[in-house]
Backbone as CSV, one residue per row, in Angstrom:
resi,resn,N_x,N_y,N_z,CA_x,CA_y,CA_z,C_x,C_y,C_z
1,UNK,3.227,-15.185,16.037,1.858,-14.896,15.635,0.892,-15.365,16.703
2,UNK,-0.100,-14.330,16.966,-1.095,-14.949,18.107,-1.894,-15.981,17.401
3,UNK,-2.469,-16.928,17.820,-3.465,-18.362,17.741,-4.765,-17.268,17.065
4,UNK,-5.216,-18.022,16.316,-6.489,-17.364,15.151,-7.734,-18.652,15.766
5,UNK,-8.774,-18.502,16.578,-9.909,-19.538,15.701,-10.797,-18.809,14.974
6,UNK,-11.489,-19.350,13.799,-12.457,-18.950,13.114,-13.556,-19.956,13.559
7,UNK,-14.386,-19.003,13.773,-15.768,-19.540,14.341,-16.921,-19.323,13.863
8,UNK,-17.394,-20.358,12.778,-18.313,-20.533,11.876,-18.139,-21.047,10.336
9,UNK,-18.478,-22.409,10.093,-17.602,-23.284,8.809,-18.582,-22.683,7.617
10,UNK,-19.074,-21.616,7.284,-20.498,-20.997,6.287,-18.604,-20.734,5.014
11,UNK,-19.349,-20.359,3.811,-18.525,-20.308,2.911,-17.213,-18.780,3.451
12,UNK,-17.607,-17.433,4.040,-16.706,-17.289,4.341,-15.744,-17.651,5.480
13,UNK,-15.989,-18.370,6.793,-15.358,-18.827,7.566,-14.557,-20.198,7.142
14,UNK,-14.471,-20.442,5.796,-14.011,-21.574,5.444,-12.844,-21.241,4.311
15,UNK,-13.241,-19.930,3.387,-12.365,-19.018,2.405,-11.183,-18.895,4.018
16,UNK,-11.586,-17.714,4.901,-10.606,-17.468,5.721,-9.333,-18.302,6.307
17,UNK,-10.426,-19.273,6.882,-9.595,-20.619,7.320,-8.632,-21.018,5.871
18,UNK,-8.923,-21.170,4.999,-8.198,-21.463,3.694,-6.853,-20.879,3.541
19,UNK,-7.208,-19.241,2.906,-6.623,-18.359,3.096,-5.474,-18.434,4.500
20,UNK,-5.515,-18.282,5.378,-4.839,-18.728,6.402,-3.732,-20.114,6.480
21,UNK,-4.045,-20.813,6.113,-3.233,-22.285,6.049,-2.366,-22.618,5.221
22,UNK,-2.935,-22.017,3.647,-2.067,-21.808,2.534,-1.022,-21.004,2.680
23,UNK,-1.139,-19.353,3.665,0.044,-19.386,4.242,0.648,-19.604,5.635
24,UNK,0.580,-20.834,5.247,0.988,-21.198,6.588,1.267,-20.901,8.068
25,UNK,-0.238,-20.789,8.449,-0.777,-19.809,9.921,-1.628,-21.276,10.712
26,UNK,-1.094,-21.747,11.413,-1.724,-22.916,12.071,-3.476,-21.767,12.823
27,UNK,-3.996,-22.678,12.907,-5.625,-22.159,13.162,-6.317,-22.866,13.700
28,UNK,-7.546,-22.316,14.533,-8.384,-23.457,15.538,-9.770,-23.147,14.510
29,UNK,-10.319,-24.501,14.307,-11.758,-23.881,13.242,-12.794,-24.355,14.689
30,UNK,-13.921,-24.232,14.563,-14.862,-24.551,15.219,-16.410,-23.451,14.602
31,UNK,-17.201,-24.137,15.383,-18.782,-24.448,14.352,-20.012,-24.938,15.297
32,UNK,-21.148,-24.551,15.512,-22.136,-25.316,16.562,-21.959,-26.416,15.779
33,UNK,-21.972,-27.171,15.054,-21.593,-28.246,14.555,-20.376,-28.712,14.370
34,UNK,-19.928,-29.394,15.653,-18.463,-29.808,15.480,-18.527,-30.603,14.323
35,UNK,-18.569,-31.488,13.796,-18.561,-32.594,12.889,-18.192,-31.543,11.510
36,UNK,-18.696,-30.202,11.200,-18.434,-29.213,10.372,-17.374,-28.928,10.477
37,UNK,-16.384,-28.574,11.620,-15.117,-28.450,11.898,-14.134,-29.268,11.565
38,UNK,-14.538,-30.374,12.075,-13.674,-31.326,11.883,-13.523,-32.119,10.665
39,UNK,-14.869,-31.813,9.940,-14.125,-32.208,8.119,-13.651,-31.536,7.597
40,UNK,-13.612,-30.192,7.542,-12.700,-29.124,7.430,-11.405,-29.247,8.079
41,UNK,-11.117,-29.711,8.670,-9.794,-29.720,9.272,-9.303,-30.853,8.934
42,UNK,-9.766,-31.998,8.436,-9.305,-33.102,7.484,-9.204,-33.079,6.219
43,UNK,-9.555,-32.061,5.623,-9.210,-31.827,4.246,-7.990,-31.307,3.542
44,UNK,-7.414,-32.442,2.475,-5.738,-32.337,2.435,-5.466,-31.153,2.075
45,UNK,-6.222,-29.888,2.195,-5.543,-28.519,1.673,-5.082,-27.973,2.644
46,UNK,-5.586,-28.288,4.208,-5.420,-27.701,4.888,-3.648,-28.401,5.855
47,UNK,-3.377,-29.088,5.509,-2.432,-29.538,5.697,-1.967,-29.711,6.900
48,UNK,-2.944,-30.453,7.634,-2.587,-30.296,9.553,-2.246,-29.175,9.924
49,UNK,-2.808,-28.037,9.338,-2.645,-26.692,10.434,-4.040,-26.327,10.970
50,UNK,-4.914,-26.919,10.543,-6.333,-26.161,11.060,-6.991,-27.250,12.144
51,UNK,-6.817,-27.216,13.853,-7.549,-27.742,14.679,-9.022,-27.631,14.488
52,UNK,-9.899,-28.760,14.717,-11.063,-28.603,15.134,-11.402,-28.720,16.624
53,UNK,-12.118,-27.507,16.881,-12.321,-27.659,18.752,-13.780,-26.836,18.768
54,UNK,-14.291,-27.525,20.179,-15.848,-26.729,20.379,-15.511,-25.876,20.524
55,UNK,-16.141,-24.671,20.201,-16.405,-23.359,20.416,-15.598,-22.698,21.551
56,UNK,-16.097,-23.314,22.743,-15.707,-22.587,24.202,-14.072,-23.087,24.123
57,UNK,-13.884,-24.308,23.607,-12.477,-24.330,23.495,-11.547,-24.048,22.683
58,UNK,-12.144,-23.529,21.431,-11.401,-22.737,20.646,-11.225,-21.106,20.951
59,UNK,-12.161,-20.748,21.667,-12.459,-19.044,21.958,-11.034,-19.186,23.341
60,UNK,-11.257,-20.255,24.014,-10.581,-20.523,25.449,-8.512,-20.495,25.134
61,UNK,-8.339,-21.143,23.995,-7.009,-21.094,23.303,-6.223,-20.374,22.496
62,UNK,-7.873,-19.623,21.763,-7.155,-18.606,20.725,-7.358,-17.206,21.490
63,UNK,-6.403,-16.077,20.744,-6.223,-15.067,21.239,-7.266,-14.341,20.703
64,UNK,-7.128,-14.217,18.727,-8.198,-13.720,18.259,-8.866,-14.522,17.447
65,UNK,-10.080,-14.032,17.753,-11.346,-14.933,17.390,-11.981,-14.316,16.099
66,UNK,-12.251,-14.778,14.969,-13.137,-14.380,13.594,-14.822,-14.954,14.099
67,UNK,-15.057,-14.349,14.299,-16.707,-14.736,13.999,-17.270,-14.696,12.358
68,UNK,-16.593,-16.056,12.322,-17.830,-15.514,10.463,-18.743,-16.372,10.635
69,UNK,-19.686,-15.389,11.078,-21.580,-15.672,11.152,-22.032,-14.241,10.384
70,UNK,-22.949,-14.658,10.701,-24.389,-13.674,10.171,-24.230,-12.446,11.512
71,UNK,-24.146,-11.302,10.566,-24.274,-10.315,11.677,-25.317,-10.297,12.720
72,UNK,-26.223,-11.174,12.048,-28.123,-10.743,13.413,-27.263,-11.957,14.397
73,UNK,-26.288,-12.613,14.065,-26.011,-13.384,15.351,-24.879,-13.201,16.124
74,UNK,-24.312,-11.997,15.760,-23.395,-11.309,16.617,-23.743,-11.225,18.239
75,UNK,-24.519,-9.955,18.052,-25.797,-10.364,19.623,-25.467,-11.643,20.534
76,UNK,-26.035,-12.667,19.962,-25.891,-13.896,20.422,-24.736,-14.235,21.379
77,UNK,-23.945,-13.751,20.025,-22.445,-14.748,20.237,-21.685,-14.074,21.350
78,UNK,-22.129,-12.916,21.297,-21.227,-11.887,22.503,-22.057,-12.553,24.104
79,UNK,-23.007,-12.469,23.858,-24.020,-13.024,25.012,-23.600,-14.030,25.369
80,UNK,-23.402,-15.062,24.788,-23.144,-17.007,25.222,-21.562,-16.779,25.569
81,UNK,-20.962,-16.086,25.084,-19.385,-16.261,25.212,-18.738,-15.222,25.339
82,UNK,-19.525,-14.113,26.176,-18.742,-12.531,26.434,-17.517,-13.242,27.986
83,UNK,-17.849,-14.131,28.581,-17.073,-13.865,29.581,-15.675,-14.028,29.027
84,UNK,-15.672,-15.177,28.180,-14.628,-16.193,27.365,-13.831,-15.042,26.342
85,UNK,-14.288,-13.775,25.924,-14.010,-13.343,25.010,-13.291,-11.937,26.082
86,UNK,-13.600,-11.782,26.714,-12.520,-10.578,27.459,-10.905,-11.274,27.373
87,UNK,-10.457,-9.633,26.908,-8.741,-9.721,26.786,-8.884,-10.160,25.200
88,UNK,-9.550,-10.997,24.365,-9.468,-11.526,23.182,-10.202,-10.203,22.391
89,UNK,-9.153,-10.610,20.911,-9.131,-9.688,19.997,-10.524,-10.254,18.655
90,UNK,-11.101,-9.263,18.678,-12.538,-9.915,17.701,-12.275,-9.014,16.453
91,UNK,-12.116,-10.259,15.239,-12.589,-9.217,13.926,-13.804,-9.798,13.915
92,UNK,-14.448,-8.509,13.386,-15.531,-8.933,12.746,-16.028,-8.420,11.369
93,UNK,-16.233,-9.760,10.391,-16.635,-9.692,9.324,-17.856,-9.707,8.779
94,UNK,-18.600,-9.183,9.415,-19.851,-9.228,9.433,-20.560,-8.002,8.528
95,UNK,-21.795,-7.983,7.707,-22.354,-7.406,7.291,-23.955,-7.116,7.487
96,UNK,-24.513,-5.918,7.193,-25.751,-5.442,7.654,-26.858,-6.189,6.681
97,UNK,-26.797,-7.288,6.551,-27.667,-7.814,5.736,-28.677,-8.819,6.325
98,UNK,-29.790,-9.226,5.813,-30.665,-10.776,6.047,-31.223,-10.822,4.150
99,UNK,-31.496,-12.555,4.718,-32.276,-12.963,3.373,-33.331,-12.036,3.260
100,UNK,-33.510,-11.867,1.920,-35.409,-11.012,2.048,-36.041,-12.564,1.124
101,UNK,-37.485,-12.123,1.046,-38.444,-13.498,0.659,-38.273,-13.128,-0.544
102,UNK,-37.421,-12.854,-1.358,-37.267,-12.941,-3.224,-35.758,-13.859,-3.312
103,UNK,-34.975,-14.247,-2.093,-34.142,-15.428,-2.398,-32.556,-14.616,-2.807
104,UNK,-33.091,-12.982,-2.485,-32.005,-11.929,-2.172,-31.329,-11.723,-0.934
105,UNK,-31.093,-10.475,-0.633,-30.775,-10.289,0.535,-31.027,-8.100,0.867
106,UNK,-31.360,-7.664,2.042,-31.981,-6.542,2.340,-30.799,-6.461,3.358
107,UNK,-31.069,-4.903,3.765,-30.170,-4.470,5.055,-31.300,-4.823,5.880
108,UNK,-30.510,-4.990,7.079,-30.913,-5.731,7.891,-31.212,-4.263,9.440
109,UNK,-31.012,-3.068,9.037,-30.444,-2.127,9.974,-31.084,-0.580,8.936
110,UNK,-31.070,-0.083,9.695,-31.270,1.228,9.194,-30.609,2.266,8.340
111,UNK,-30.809,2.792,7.294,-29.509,3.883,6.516,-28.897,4.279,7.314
112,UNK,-27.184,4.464,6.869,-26.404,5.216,7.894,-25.525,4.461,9.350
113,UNK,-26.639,3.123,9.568,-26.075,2.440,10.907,-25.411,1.446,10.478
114,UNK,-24.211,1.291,11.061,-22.923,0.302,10.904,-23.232,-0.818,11.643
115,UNK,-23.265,-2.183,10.810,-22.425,-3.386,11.726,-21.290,-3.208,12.669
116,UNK,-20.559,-2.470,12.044,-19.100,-2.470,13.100,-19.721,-1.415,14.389
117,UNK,-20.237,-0.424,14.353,-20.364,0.409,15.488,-21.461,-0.688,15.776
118,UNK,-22.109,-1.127,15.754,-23.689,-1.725,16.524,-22.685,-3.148,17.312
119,UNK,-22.038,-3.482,17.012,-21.411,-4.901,17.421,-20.328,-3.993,18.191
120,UNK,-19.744,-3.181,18.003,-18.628,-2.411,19.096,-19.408,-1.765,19.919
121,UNK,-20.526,-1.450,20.084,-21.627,-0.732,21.355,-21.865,-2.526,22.189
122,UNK,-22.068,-3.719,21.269,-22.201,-4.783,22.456,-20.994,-5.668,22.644
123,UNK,-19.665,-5.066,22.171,-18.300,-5.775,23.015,-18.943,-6.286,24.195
124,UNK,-18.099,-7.268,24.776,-17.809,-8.074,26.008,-16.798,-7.024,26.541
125,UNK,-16.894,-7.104,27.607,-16.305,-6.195,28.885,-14.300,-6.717,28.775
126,UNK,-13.404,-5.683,28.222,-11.996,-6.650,28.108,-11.688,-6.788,26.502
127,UNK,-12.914,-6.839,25.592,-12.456,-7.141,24.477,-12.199,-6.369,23.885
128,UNK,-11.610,-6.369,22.264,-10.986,-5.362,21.462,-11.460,-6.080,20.038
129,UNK,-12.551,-4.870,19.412,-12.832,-5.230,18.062,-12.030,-4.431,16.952
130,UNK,-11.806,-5.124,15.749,-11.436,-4.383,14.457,-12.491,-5.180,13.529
131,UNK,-12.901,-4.450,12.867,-13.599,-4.599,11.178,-12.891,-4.916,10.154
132,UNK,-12.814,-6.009,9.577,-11.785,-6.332,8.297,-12.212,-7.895,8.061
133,UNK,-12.053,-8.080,6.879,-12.128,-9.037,5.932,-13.189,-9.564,5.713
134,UNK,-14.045,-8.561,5.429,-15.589,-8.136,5.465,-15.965,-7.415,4.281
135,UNK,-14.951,-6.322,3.849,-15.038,-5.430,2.373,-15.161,-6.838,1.228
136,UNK,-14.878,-7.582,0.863,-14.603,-8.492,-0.388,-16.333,-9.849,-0.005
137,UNK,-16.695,-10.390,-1.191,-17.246,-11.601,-0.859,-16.477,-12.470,-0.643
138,UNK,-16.908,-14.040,-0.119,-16.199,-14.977,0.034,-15.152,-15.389,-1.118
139,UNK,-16.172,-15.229,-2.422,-15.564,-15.613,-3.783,-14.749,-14.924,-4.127
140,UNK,-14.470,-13.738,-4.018,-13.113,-12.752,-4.092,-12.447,-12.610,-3.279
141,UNK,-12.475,-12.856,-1.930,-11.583,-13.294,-0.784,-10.676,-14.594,-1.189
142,UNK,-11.113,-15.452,-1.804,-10.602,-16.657,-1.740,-9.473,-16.111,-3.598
143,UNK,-10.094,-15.574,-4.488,-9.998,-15.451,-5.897,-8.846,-14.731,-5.952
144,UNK,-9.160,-13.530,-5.107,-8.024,-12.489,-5.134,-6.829,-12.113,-3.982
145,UNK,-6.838,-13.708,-3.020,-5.573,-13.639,-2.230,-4.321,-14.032,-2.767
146,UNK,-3.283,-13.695,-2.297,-2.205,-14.088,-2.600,-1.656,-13.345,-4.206
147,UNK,-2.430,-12.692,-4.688,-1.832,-11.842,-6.022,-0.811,-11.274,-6.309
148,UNK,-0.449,-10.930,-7.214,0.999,-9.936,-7.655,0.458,-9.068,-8.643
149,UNK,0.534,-7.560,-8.045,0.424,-6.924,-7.383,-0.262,-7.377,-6.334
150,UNK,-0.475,-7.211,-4.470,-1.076,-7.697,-3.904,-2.794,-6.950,-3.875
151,UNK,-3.927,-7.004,-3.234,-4.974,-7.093,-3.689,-5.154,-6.166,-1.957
152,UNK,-5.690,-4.966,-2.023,-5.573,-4.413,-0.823,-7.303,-4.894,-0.213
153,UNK,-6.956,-5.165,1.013,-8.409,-5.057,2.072,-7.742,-4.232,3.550
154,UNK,-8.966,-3.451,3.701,-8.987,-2.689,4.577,-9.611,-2.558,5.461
155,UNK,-9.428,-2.013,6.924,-9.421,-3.043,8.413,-10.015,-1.268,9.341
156,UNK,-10.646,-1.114,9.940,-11.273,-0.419,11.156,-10.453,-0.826,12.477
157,UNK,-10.021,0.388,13.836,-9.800,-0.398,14.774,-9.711,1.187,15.450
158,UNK,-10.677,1.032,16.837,-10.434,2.125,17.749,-9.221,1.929,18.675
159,UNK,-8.777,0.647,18.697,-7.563,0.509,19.929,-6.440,0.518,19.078
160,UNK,-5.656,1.217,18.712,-4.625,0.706,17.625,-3.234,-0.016,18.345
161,UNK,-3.588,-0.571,19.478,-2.750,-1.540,20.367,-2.651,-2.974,19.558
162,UNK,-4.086,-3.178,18.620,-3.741,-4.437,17.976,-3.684,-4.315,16.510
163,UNK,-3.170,-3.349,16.532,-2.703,-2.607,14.739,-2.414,-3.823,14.223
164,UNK,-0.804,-3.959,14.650,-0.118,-4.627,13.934,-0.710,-6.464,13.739
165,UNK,-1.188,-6.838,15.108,-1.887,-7.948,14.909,-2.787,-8.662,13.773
166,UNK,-3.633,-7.212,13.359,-4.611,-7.465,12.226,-4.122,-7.156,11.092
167,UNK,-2.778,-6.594,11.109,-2.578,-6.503,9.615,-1.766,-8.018,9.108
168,UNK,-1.091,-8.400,10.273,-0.298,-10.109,10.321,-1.748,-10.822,9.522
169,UNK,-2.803,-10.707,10.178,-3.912,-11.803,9.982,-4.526,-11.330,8.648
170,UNK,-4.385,-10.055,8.171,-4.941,-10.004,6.860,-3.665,-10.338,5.691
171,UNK,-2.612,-9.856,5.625,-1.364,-10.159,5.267,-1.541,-12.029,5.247
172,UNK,-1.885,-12.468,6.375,-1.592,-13.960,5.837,-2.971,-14.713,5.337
173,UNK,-4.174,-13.363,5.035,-5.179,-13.965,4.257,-4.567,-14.026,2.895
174,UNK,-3.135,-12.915,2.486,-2.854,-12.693,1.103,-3.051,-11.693,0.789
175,UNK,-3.263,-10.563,1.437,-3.813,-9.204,0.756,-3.296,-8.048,1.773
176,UNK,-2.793,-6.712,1.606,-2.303,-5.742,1.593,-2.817,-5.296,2.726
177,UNK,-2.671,-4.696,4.071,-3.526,-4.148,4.952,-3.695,-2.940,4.341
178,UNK,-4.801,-2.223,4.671,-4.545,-0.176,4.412,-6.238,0.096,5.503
179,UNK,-5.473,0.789,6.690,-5.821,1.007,7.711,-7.138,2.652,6.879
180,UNK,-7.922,2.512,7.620,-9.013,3.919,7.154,-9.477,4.331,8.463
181,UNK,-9.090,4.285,9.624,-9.626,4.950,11.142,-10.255,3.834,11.869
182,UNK,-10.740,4.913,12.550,-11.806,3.594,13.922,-13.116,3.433,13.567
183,UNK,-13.623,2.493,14.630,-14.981,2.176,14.154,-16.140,2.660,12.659
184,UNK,-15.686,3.765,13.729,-17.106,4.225,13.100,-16.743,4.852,11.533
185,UNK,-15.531,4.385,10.739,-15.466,4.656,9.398,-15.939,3.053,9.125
186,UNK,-16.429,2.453,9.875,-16.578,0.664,9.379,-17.777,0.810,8.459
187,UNK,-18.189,1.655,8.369,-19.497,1.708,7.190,-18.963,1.837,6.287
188,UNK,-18.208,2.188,6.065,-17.591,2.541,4.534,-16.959,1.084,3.540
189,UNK,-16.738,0.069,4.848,-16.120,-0.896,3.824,-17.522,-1.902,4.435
190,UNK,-18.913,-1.953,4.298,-19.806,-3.118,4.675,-20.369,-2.918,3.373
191,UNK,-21.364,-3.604,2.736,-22.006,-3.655,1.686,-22.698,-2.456,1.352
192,UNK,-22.654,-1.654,0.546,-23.046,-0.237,0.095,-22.013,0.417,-0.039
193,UNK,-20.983,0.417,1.140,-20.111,1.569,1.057,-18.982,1.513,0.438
194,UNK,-18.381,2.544,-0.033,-17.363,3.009,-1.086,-16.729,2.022,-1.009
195,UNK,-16.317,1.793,0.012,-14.603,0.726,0.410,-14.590,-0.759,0.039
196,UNK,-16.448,-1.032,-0.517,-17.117,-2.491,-0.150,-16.877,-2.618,-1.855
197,UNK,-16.654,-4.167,-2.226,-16.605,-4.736,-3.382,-18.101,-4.344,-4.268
198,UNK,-19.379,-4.579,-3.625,-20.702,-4.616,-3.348,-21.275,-3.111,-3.365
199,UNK,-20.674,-2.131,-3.901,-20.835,-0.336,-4.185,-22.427,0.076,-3.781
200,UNK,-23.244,-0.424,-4.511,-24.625,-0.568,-4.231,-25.266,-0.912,-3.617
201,UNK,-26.291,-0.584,-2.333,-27.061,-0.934,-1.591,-28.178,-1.685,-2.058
202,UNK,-27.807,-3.000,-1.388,-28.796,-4.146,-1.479,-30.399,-3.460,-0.957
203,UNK,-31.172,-3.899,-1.299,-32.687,-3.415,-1.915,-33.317,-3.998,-0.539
């Protein structure tokens, strides 16, 4: 299995990391707040499989990298750490959303425009994105892994060189891969679309 870090300790980068350890997938966590990492990685669930490392040295060790942030900080993250991220495999779980001032949340993007295509137009030069483990919330990510019958989530990828890679990493979140095309079907599983837990477009 290639080296996983998840990068960002917010409630889903912490379900994932979870998900991951329980079946037993050693993992690098990291966080602009190391000290976030590293109590996470001391917590007896995780059972000495989850490293805490800064950022540049978790992106620097692992093969593929989870960004679970906030999609408006995708941008960012490709920017501070595109050199670090060529050759490395990026899911991204990210959704088209921001807070709105009622303590909700709004799209963050225009009808019709994808997180996954808008974040695959600013890849790092070398890298390879897939969309997955992004369809479910944190609370049903974590609720509905590991089931019998298993609990299907479904994954985007224009390079299908790292097919099999992302279905290992969703498989050892606990849940069923089922592949739906490249990119640009990634709208279909973000919040609104058919594929998404979340059917209805946030306001």
């Amino acid at each position: 299995m290639k080296k996983v870090a998840i990068v960002g300790m917010g409630a889903l980068g912490k379900t994932i990391a979870l998900n991951l350890v329980k079946n037993r997938q050693n993992i690098i966590v990291a966080s602009k707040n190391i000290e976030d990492a590293i109590s996470f990685s001391q917590k007896p669930e995780t059972d000495g499989l989850a490293v805490a490392k800064e950022i540049r040295d978790a992106i620097n060790e692992a093969e593929i990298i989870i960004p679970a942030i906030w999609f408006t900080g995708y941008k960012d993250f490709f920017a501070e750490y595109g050199q670090l991220l060529k050759d490395k495999i990026i899911i991204d779980v990210s959704n088209p959303i921001v807070p709105d001032e009622k303590g909700g949340f709004r799209r963050g993007i225009e009808d019709g425009e994808s997180a996954g295509e808008i974040n695959a137009l600013g890849l790092p030069n070398g890298a390879k994105l897939a969309k997955a483990l992004g369809s479910l919330t944190a609370e049903s990510l974590q609720a509905k892994a590991n089931q019998i019958p298993e609990t299907i989530l479904f994954y985007a990828i224009d390079d299908t060189s790292i097919q099999e890679d992302i279905e290992i990493v969703i498989r050892n979140n606990g849940f069923r891969p089922v592949y739906i095309g490249g990119i640009d079907q990634s709208i279909r599983m973000e919040v609104g679309g058919d594929l998404h837990e979340i059917h209805n477009p946030v306001s």
